[in-house]
PLY file of the C-alpha trace (Angstrom):
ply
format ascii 1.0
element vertex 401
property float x
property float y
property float z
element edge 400
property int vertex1
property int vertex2
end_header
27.34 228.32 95.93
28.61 229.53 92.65
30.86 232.48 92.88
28.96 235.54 90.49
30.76 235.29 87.16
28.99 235.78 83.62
31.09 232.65 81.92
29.05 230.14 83.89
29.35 227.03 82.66
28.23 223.50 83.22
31.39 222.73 84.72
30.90 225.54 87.24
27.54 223.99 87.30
28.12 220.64 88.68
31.24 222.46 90.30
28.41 223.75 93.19
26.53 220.08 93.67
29.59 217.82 93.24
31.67 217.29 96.83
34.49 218.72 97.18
33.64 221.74 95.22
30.79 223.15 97.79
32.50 225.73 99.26
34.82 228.34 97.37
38.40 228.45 98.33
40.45 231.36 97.67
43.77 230.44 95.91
47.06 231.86 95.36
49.26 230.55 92.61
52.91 231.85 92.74
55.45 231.29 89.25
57.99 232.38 87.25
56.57 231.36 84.48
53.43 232.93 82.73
51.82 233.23 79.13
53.09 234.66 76.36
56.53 233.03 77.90
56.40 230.28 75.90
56.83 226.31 77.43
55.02 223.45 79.72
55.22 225.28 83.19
53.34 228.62 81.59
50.73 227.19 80.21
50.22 224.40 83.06
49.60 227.46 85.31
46.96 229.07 82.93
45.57 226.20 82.95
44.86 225.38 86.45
44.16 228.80 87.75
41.40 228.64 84.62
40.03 225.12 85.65
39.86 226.28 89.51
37.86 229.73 88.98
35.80 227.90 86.75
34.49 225.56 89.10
34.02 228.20 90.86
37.11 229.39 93.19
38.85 232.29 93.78
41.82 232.77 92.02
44.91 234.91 91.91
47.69 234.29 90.21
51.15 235.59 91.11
53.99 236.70 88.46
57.32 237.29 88.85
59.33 238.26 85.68
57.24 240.00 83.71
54.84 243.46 83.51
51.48 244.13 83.58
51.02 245.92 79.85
52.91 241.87 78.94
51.13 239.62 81.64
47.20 240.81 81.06
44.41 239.40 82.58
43.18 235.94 80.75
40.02 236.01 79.49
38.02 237.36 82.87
37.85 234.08 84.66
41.24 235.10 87.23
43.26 238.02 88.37
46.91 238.11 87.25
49.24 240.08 89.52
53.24 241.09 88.82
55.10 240.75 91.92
57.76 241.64 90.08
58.92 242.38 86.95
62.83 240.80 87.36
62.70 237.34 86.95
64.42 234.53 88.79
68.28 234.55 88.64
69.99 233.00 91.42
69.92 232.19 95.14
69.79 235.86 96.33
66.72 236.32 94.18
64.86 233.86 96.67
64.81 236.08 99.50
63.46 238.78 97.61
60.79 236.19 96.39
60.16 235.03 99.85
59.42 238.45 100.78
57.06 239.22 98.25
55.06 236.37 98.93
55.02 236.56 102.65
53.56 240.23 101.75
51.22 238.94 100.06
50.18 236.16 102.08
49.38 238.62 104.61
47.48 240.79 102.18
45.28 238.42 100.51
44.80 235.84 103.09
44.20 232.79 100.67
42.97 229.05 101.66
45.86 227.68 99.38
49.38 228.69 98.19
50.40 227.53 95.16
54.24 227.48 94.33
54.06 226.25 90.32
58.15 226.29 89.95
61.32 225.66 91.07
61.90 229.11 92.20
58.75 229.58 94.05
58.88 226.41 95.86
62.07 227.49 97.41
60.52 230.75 98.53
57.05 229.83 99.52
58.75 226.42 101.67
59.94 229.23 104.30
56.98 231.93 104.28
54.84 231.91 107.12
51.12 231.00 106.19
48.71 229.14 107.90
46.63 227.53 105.01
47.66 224.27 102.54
51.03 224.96 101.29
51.10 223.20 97.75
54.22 222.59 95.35
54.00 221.39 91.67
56.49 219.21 90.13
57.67 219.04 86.24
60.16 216.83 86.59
63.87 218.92 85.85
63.90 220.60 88.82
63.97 217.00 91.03
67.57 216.97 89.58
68.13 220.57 90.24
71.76 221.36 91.60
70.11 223.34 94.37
67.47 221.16 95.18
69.78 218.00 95.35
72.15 220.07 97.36
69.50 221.21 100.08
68.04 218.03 100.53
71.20 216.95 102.40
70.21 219.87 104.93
67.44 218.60 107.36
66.69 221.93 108.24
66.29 222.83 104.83
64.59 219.97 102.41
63.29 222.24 99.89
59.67 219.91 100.04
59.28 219.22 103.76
57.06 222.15 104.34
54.84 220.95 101.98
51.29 219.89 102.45
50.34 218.43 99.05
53.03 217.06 96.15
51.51 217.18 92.43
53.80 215.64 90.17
52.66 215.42 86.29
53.18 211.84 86.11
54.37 208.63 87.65
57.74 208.93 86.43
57.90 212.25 88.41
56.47 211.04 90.98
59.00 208.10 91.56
61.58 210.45 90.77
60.35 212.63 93.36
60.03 210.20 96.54
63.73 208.46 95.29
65.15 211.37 95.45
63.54 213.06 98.44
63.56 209.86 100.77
62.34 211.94 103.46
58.74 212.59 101.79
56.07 211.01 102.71
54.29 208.88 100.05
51.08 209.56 100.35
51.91 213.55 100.60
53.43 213.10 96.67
50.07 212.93 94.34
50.89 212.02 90.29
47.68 213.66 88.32
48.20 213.57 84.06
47.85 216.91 82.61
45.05 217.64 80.40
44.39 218.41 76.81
42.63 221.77 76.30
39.16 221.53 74.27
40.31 223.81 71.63
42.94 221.57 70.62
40.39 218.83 69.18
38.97 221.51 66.80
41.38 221.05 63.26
38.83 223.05 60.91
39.39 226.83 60.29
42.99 227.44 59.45
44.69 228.70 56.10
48.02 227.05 56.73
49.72 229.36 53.94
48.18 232.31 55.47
48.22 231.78 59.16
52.11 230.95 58.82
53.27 233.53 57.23
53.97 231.40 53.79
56.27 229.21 56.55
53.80 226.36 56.10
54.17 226.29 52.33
55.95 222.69 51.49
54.84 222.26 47.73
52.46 218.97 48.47
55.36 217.27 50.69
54.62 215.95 53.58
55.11 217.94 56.48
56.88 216.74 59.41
56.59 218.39 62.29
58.57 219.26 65.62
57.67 221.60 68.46
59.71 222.54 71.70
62.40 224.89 72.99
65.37 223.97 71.16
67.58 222.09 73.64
69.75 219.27 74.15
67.30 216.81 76.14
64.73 217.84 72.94
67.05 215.66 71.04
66.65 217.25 67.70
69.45 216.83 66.21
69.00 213.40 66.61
65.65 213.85 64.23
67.51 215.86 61.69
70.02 213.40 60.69
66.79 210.59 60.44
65.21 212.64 58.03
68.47 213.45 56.35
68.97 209.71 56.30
65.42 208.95 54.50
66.07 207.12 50.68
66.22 210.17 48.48
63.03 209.37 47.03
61.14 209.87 50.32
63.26 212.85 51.17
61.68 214.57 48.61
58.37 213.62 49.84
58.84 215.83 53.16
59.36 218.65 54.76
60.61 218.94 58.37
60.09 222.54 60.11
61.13 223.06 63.85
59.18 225.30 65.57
60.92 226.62 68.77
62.87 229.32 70.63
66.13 228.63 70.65
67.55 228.58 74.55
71.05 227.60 74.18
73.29 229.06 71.30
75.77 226.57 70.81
73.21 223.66 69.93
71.37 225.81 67.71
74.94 226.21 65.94
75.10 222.54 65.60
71.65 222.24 64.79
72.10 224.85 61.21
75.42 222.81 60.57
73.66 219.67 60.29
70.83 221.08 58.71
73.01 222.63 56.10
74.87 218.88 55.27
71.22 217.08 55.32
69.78 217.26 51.72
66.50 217.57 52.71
63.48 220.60 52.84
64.70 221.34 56.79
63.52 224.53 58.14
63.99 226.17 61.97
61.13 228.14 62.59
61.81 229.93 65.31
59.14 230.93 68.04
55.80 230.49 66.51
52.36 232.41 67.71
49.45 230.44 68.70
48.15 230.84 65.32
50.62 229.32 63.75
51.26 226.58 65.48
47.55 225.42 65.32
47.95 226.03 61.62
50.77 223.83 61.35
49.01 220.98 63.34
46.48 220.94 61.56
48.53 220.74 58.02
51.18 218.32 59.49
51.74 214.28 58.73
53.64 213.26 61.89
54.46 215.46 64.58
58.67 214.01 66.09
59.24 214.52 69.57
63.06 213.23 70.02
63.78 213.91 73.34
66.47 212.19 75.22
66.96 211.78 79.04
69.54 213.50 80.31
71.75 213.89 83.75
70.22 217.26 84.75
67.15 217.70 82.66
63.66 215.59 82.75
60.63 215.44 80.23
57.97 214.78 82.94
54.62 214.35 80.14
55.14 216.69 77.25
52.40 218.27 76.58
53.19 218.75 72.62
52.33 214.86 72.68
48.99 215.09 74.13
48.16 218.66 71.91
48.92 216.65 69.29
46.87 213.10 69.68
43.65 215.60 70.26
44.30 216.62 66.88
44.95 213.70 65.23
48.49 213.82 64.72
50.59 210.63 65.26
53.47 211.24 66.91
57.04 209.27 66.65
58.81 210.00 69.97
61.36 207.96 72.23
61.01 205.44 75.67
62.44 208.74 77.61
61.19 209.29 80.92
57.35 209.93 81.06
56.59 209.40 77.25
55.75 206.10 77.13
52.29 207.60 79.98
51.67 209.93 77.29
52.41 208.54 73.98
51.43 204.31 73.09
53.33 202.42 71.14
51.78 201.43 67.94
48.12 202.89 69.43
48.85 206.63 69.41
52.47 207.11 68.07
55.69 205.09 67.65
58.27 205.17 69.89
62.12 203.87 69.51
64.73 204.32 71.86
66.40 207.52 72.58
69.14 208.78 70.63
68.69 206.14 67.90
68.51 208.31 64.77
68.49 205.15 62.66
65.44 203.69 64.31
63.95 207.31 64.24
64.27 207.36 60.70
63.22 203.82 60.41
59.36 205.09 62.16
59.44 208.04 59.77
60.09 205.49 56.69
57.10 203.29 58.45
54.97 205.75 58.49
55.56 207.43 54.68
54.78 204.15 53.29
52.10 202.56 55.32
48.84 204.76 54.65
46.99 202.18 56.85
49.44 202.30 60.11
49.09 206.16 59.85
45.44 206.19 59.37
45.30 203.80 62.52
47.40 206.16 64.71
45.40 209.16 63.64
41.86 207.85 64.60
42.81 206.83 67.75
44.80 210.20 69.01
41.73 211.83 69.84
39.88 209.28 71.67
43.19 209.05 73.57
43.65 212.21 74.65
39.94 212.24 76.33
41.15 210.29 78.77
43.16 213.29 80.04
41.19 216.69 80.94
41.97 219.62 83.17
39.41 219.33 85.05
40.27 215.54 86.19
43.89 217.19 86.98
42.54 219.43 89.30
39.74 217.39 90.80
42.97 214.35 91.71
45.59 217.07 92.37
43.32 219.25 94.81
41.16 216.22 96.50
40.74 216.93 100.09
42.07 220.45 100.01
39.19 222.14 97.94
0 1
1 2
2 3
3 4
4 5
5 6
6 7
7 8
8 9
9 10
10 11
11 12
12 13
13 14
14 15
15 16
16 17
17 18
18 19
19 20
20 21
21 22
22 23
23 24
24 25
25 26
26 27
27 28
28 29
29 30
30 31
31 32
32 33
33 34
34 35
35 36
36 37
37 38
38 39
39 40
40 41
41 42
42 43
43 44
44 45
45 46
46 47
47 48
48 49
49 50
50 51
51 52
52 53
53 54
54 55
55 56
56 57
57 58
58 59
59 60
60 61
61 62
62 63
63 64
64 65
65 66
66 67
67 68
68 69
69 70
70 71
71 72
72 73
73 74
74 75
75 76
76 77
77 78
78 79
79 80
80 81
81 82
82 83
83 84
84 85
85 86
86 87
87 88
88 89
89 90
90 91
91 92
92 93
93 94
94 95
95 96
96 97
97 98
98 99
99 100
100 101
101 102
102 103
103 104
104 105
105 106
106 107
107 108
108 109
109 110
110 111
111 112
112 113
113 114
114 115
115 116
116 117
117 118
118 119
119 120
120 121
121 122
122 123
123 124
124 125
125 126
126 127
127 128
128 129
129 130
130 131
131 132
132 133
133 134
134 135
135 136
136 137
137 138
138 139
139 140
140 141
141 142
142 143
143 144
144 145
145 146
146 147
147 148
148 149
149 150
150 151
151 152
152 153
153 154
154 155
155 156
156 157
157 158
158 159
159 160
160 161
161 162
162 163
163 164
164 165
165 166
166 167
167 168
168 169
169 170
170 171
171 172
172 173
173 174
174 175
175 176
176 177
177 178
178 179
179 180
180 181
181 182
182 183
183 184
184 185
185 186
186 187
187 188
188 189
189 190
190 191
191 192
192 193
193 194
194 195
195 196
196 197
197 198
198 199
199 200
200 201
201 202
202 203
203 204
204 205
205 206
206 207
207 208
208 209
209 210
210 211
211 212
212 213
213 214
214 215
215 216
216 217
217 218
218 219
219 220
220 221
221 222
222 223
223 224
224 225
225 226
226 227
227 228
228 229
229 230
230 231
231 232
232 233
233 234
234 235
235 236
236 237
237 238
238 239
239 240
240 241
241 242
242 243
243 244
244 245
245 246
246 247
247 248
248 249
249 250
250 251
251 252
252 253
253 254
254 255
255 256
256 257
257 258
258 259
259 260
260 261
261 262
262 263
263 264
264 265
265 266
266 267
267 268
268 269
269 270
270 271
271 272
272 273
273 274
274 275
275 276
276 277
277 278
278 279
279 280
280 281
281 282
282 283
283 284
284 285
285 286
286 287
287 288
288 289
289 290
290 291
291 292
292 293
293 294
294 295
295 296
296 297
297 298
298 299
299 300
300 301
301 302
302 303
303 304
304 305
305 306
306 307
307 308
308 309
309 310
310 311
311 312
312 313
313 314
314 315
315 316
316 317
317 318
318 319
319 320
320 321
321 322
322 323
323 324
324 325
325 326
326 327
327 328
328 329
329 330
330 331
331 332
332 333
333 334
334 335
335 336
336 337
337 338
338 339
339 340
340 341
341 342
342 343
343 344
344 345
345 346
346 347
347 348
348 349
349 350
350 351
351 352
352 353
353 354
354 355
355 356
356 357
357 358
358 359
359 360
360 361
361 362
362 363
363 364
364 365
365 366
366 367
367 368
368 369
369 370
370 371
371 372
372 373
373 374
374 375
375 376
376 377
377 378
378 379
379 380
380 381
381 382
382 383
383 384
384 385
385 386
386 387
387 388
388 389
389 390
390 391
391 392
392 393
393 394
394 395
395 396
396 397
397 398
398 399
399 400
């Protein structure tokens, strides 16, 4: 039975004659983290709650940080509701989240209980609720100070009370179960994340326009990079490979970094080394939606130099899938859960992390060898296919729905 909604679609179509998507389940989906805020976790939770009320449940989801006039509904398909409008800042914070959501358990008496982030795992582990508890794993917060500190605690192993594990990829998955020995495998569930349809559609932009002049690069070619500027992003590390390019092919590029800078100190060291490089380097900044589409659709390469670090995790990256729908070849590094994302010599290049040598070496590759790039390009999109929302959900959910 389809639930009444004028953007019926075929999904929601085969969503009420395909098993397990018979009968509606009301849903609750509890984060931190929420478009516009920019990043993986925000726009993993759009995309869910969107897939589920699609195929035809009922869905809520739950804000904290944030205010109404900022978080608006998206696009009619699901309720958004601000819990509140201070964010996450510490351990005393969780009992106020725990008591939000146990109000709200009680008020909207869903099927399933989403907790989409760190924070709102360790609040929605204690409430008291008698459907599916569910908890969604990115990858950092497995290495979490708190989380490795409570798992010592029988009494309080921040994923015992957990029905169902998603983790966005193998890697996280592994991570998950070596560092939470007490889980039980077949609880912990790794479903890819999906590439959104709009992101196959490259036609329709005026790159000079819909950038503000920022995608302007005088017939170079432009080299892009996209993420929160951090030190497991390893960008600095993709600076000095394009400031170590032959001159001649320096001149051939342009390499803007679109991100919000989250830490001050390595955006210091980022300008410094952007200011020795002789090279057409530019930091962005945030971009819009706009923009960024704009620039992937202009762009050569996209470089995603992440490196693994103690605390920190890149569980799938996103930016690498967005960027194989549209055709973009990508030159990344064996961290973490790249290589499930991103193949080597098939989709993108990859070289080890941290090498800026061999970075530069991929960028050199790919300047000079029309035919490798050409390779790389036609395959992204075909690639990226093979990962959807709607197969997310369908693995992630199966049984529960």
């Amino acid at each position: 039975m389809l639930r009444e909604n004028t953007n019926i679609d075929l999904i929601q179509i085969l969503a009420s004659i395909t098993d397990p998507f018979i009968m509606p389940k009301k849903i609750a989906i509890y984060t931190t983290e929420f478009p516009p805020y920019p990043g993986g976790i925000a726009t993993y939770v759009f995309q869910i709650a969107n897939t589920l009320s699609k195929l035809g449940h009922d869905v809520e989801v739950c804000v904290f940080g944030g205010s109404v006039d900022k978080v608006p509904s998206q696009k009619g398909y699901f309720p958004v509701r601000v819990l509140s409008e201070s964010g996450f800042s510490g351990s005393i914070d969780i009992f106020a989240m725990l008591a939000r959501i146990s109000w709200h358990l009680v008020r909207s008496t869903p099927d399933l209980a989403v907790a989409a982030d760190f924070p709102t795992i360790l609040a929605l582990r204690n409430a008291p609720f008698r459907g599916h508890k569910i908890a969604v794993l990115h990858g950092t917060e497995i290495r979490n100070r708190m989380f490795s500190f409570l798992k010592k605690t029988k009494v309080m192993r921040p994923l015992m009370r957990f029905d169902r594990i998603i983790a966005n990829s193998l890697f996280t998955r592994n991570l998950a179960l070596e560092h939470h020995p007490y889980l039980q495998e077949e609880r912990v569930v790794a479903s890819y994340l999906g590439a959104d349809g709009s992101w196959f559609e490259k036609s329709g932009f005026d790159v000079a326009a819909d950038t503000g002049g920022l995608g302007k690069h005088q017939g170079r070619k432009l080299l892009l990079t996209v993420g929160r500027l951090e030190h497991r992003k390893g960008v600095i590390n993709a600076i000095r490979a394009v400031a170590s390019l032959p001159r001649d092919q320096r001149r051939r590029v342009t390499y803007i970094i679109a991100g919000k800078s989250v830490n001050e100190d390595y955006y210091q060291k980022l300008k410094s080394e952007i200011a020795s490089a002789e090279a057409d380097i530019r930091l962005a900044g945030a971009v819009g939606d706009s923009e960024l589409r704009a620039l992937y659709a202009d762009a050569f390469c996209l470089i995603h130099p992440s490196v693994p670090t103690q605390l920190a995790v890149e569980g799938f990256g996103l930016v690498l899938l967005e960027a194989a729908a549209q055709g973009l070849p990508v030159i990344s590094t064996y961290t973490d859960a790249i290589p499930e994302v991103v193949t080597d010599n098939l989709t993108g290049i990859l070289v080890p992390p941290g090498d800026s040598q061999a970075m530069c070496d991929a960028i050199a590759r790919m300047l000079n060898e029309e035919g490798l790039r050409s390779s790389l390009s036609q395959n992204g999109p075909a690639h990226a296919k093979k990962f959807s929302w709607e197969s997310h959900v369908v693995s992630a959910f199966n049984g529960l729905l």
